[in-house]
N, C-alpha and C positions, 0 to 999 in steps of 0.2 A: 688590385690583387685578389680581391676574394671575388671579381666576376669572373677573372681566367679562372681560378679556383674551380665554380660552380659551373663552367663552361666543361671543364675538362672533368669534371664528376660528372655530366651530364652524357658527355662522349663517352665515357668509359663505360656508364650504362647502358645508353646506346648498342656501343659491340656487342657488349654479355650479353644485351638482351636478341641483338641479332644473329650471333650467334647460336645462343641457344634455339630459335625457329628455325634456323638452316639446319641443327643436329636436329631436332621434332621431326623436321620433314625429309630425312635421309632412314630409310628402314635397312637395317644392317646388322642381322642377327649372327653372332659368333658361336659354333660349336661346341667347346673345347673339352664333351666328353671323349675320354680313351677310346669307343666304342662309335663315336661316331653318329648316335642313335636321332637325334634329331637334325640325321642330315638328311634330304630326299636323294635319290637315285635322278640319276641325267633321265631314264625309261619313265619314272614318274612327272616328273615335271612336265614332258613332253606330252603325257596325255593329259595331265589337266588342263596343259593348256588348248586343249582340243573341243573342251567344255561349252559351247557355244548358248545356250540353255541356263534357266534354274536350273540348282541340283539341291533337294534339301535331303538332312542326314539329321534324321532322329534318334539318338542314343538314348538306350534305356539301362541308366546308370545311376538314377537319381534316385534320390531313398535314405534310406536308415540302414547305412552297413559297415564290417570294418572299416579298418585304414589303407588293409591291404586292397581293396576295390576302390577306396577312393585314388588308390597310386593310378590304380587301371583306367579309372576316368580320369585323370590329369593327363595320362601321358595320352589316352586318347582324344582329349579336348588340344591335348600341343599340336599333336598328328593334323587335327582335321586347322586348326589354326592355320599352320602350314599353306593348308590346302587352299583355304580362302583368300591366303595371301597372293600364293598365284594364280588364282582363279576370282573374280569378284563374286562368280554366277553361283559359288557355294556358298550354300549357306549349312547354318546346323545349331541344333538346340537339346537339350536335354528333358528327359521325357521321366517322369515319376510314373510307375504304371499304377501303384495305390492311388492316386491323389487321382491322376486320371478317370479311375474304378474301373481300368481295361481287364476282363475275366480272362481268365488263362486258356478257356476258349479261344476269345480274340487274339490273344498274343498266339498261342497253337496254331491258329489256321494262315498267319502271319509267316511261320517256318519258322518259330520258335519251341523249344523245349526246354523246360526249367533245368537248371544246376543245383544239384545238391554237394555243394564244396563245402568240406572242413576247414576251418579257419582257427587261428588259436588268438586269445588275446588275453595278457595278464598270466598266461601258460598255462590256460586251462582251455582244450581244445570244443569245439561248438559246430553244430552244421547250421549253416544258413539255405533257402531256396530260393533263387533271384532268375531272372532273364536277361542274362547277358548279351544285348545284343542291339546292333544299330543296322537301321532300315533307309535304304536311298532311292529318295524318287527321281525320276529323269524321264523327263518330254512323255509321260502316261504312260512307264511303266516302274516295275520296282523292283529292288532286291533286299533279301536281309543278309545280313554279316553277322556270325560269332564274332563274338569277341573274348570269347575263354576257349582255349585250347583243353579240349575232353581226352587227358592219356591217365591209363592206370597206372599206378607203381610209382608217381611220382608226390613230391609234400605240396603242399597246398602254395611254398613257395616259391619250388621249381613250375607248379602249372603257373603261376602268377608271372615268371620272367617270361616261361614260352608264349605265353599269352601277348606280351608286351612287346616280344620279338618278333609276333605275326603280324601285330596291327597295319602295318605299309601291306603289305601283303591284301592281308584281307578286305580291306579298303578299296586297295586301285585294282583289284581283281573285279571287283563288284564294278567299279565305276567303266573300265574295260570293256565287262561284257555291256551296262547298258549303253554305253555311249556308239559300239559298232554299228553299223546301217543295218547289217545282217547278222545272225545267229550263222555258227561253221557249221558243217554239216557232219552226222557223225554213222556209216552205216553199218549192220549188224549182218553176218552171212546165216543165211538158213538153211542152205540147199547140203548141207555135210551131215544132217543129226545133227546140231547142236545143241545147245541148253532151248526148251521151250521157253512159252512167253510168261508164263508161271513162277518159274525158276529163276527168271531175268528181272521179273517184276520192280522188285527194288532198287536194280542196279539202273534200269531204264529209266526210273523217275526221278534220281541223282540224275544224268546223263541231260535231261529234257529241260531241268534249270536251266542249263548253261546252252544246250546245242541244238538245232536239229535234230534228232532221233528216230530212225526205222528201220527196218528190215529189210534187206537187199535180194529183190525177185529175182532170177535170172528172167532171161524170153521166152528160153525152151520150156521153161518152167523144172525145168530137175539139174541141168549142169550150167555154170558159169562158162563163156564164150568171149570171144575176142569181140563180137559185138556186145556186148555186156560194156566195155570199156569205157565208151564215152558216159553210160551212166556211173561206173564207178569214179571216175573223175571228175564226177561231182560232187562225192565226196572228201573232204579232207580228214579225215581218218577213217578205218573198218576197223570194227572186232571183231576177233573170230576165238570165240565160245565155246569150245572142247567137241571143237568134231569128232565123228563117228566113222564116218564114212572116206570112204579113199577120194583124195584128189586127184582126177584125171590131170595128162598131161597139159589139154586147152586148158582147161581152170588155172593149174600152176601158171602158164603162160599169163594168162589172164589177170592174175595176179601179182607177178612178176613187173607185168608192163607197166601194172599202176603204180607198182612202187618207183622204179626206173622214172615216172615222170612225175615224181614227187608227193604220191599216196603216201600217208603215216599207216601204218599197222601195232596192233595192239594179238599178240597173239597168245591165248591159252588152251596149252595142247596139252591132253593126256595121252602119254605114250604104252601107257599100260590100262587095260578094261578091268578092275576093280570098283566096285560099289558099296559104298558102308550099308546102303540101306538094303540090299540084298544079306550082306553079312549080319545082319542085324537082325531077318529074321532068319537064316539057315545057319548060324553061325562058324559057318565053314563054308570059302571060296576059291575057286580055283582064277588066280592073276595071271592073264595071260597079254601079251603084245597087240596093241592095235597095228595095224597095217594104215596107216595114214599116205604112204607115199609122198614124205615131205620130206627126207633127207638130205636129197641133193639139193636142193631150193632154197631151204636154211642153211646148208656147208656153203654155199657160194654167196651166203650174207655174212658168214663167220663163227656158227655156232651148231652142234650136234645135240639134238635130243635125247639119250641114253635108253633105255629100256630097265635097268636097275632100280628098283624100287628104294628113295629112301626111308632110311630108322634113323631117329635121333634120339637115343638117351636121354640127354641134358635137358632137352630144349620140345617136350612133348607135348603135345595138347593133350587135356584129361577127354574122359568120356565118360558118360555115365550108366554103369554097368550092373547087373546079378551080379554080388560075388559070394552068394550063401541064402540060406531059407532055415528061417527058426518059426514053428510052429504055424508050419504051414505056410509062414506069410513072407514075402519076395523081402533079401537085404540087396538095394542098391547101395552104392558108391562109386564114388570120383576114383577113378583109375589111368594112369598116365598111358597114353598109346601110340607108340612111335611109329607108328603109322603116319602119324599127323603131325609133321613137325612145325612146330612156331619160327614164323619166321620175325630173326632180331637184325636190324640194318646196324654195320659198322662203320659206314662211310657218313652218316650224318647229308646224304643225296637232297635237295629239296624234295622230289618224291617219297621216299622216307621218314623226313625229319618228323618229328615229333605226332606219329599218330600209334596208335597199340598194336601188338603184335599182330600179324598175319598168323592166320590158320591155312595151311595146305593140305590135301588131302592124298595122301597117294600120292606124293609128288616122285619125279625121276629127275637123274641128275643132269648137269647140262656142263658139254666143253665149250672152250671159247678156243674158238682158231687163230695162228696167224695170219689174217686177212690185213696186206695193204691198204691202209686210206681208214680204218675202220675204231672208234673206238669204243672200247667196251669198260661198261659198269657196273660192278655185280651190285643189284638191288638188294637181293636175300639169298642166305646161305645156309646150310645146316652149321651147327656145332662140331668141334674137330671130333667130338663124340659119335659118331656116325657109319651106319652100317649098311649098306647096301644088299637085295634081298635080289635075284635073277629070277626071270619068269622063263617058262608056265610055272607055278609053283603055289602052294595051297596057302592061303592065309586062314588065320582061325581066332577067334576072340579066346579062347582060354590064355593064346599069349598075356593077353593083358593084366591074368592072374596070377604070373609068373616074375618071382621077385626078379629085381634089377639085378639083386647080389649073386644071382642061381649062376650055377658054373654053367647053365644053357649059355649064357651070354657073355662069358670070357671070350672073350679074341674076336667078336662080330662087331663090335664098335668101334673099328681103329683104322677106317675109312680115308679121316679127316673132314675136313667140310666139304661140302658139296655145292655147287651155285642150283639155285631154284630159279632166279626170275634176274633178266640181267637188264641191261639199256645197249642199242645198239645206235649209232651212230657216225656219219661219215657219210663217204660217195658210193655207194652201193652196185658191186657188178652184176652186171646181170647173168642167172644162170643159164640161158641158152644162149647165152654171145658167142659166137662160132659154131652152135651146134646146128642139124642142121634142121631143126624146127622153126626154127628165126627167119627161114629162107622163106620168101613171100610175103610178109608180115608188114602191112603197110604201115613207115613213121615207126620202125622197130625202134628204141632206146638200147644203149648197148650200156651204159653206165647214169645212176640218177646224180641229180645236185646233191647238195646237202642235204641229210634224210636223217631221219630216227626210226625206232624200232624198237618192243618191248617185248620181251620171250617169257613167258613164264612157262614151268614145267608139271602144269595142274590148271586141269577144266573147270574144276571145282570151284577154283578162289571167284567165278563169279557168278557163283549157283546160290539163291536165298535159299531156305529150308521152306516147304510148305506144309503146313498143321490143319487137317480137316478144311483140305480145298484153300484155305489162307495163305498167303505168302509173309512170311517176318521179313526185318530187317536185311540188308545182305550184314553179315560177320555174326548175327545172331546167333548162338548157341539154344536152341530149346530146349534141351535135357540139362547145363547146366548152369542156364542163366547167364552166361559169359557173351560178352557181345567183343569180337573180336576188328581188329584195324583195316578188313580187307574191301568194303565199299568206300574209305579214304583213301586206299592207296591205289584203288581202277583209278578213283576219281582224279587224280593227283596225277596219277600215267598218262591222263588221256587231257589232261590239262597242258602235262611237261610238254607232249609231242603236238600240240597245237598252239603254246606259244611264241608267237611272233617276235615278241618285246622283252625278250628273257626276263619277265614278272616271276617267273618260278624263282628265280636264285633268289629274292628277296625273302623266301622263305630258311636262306641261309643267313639270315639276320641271327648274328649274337649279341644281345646286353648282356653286360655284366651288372647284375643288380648285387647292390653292398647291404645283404642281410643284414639284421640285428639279432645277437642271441637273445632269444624272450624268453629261454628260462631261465637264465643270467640277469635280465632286466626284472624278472619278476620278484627273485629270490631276491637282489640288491635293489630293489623298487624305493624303501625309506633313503637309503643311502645318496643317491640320487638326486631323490627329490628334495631332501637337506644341503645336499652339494648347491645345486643349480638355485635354490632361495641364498644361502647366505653367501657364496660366491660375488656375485654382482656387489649385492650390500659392502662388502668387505673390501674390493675395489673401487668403488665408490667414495668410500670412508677414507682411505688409502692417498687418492689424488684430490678430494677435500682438503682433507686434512696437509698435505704439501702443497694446494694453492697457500691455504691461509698463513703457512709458516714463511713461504718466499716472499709473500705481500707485506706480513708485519715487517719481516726482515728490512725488505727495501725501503719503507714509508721511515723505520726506526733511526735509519742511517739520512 
């Protein structure tokens, strides 16, 4: 009896213990947040699994910092987990930049820049300076990734979710570009007056991380031509930088064609010749109409360029202005100028999502047509506060000395909003299908595939400032130190209209992250921490204390 006994304990171990090596060696991770957040996208999976190479991923997360940065390296150490999981060939490790002694040189020259985030703890607010950010090498080359999302106007623990809802994003963007055979191709038109190469500077060395980058010659060397073609089709996207000069009919042609067989376009057009910087030293300008000869070209992709200058009250970028002299000596001040409205996105677009306002300069308004096949996005709009200004017509900076409340400005802001910069997309017709310039045109295109398109109504969103020959920042403000959202939202345009793998939508990632009131926690801090010590204890005590009464009980009887 007691060898079947110990036979049959021996079996039973047996299973459990086989058992449990069959669940060891089954990996089968469950979800079950509301949000989803550590689940990869079917587009992610499929490119890691494309990873054929080492890939390492250096995170520099490691240190002496709050809790709320330690969330950010957890959930980026689960992300890149993930990653390794479907991929062997990743690997990654956490990087201390003190312990290391990496100078903030080296991290700088890396395509880093420090973070100076507010953090609160114990509800007494503190700034810390860190470098947030992870570095991936692949087959001898590399990229770096933020990993904190830089928007103003937000608490330290709104940037902390948006941050946390980028990470897929900014990861398999990175991994994306190094893993392609080729860099896309991305070219710049010159032959219109555009922005110089000055003016461009900083938006081109964003641009050059990610793509191919240059300037599109014509042959004749002054107008674009239907031989021009086969080299724009080399192409997979143009920008065109606030031309000057009138497009001829070949050009549009030219232009047209590349779209029709699948060119992306990125286009920023001022419809009106106004200059701050001219206004700025005559402080009086006469706004008059560009003659571009683009109307019909853009009506027949679905969208009209206006000539009405907008005003936005509400939503105005300041400027920094004279507005008085005491003893001789100049008073500047920040002064609101509706000339320049801020653009705020309500659609929450991945283009969009989460980078600081747009500054526009002299922007005009923009309709959107009914066009079959076609859909439309409005990117940025004015405020329903909005006023429209008709050219030729004189601008003056005294405006800007002139209260909001002045009965000058009763009944001029009642516009409504206005679109700045939309998204077009669909199957694009072509504007000469029937006409009869089409007639000889060898492998004419009468309608493109699926296509994109981006209109903005202002040249300007991709002009840096230049200061004694220097070029800043693009979105820089140099008079008042404001650095505005408009070199992430080119970047972001010309990423949307060049992804293949709908990667952009992943920047429509939302967590719900379940704050803690910390100044509730701080104020009830003893409370708390007397709770959570005598609690257990007390429980404890509790089922002690009712072992030993059932056990006398039973043993008594």
């Amino acid at each position: 009896m007691k060898f079947f006994k110990k036979i049959n304990i021996s079996l039973v171990t047996l299973l459990i213990g086989g058992l449990f090596l069959a669940i060891g060696s089954i990996y089968k991770r469950l979800d079950l947040t509301s949000d989803k957040r550590y689940t990869l996208t079917e587009n992610t999976r499929q490119l890691l699994q494309k990873i054929d190479a080492p890939m390492d991923i250096d995170v520099y997360l490691e240190g002496d910092f709050p809790a709320d940065f330690k969330q950010l390296q957890s959930e980026t150490l689960s992300l890149l987990d993930e990653f390794k999981r479907i991929n062997s060939n990743i690997n990654y490790q956490l990087v201390d930049p003190i312990k290391e002694k990496l100078s903030q040189d080296t991290l700088q020259a890396m395509g880093m820049s420090p973070s100076a985030l507010r953090v609160e703890k114990d509800g007494v607010s503190s700034q810390i300076i860190l470098f947030p950010y992870a570095t991936i090498k692949y087959k001898g080359f590399g990229h770096t990734v933020p990993l904190i999302i830089s928007q103003t106007g937000v608490t330290g623990d709104e940037q902390m979710a948006k941050s946390i809802e980028n990470l897929e994003y900014g990861f398999i963007s990175a991994v994306d570009k190094l893993s392609n055979e080729r860099l896309k191709n991305v070219g710049i038109l010159v032959n219109q007056k555009e922005l110089n190469r000055l003016e461009m500077f900083s938006l081109a060395n964003r641009i050059i991380q990610n793509y191919n980058f240059g300037p599109i010659f014509p042959k004749d060397s002054q107008t674009l031509t239907l031989q021009d073609l086969p080299t724009l089709k080399k192409y997979e996207a143009i920008l065109i930088a606030k031309p000057r000069k009138a497009f001829t009919d070949e050009e549009k042609i030219t232009i047209d064609q590349y779209i029709m067989n699948g060119g992306k376009t990125l286009w920023a057009i001022d419809q009106v010749n106004a200059e701050m910087d001219t206004l700025l030293k005559s402080s009086k300008i006469l706004a008059y109409p560009y003659e571009l000869n683009l109307t019909d070209l853009l009506f027949s992709y679905g969208i009209r360029i206006n000539s009405g200058i907008i005003k936005d009250i509400k939503n105005p970028t300041y400027i920094n202005l004279q507005v008085g002299e005491v003893q001789g000596n100049a008073q500047n001040a920040r002064v609101p100028w509706v000339y320049f409205p801020m653009g705020f996105s309500l659609n929450n677009h991945p283009i969009t999502k989460n980078i600081n306002p747009v500054s526009f300069q002299f922007p005009t308004s923009i309709d959107t047509l009914d066009t079959p096949g076609i859909k439309k996005t409005i990117l940025y709009q004015s405020s329903p506060y909005t006023g429209l200004q008709g050219v030729p017509s004189y601008i003056s900076l005294e405006e800007a000395k002139i209260s909001v409340r002045d009965s000058i400005y009763r009944n001029v802001f009642n516009k409504g909003s206005k679109i700045i910069a939309v998204l077009l997309e669909g199957k694009f017709t072509s504007a000469y299908k029937d006409r009869i310039e089409s007639k000889g045109i060898k492998n004419f295109v009468n309608q493109s595939k699926n296509n994109k398109m981006i209109v903005i109504s202002d040249g300007d969103i991709a002009r840096n400032q230049v200061i004694k020959g220097q070029p800043l920042p693009l979105g820089f403000d140099y008079s008042t130190g404001i650095t505005y959202g408009n070199e992430e939202f080119l970047i972001n345009a010309l990423d949307y209209l060049l992804d293949d793998h709908g990667l952009m939508l992943l920047r429509n990632r939302t967590v719900q992250m379940r704050m803690l009131n910390k100044p509730l926690i701080a104020q009830d801090k003893s409370y708390w921490q007397w709770l959570n010590l005598c609690v257990p204890i007390i429980l404890v005590s509790i089922v002690g204390g009712l072992f030993i009464f059932v056990r006398r009980k039973k043993f008594s009887s």
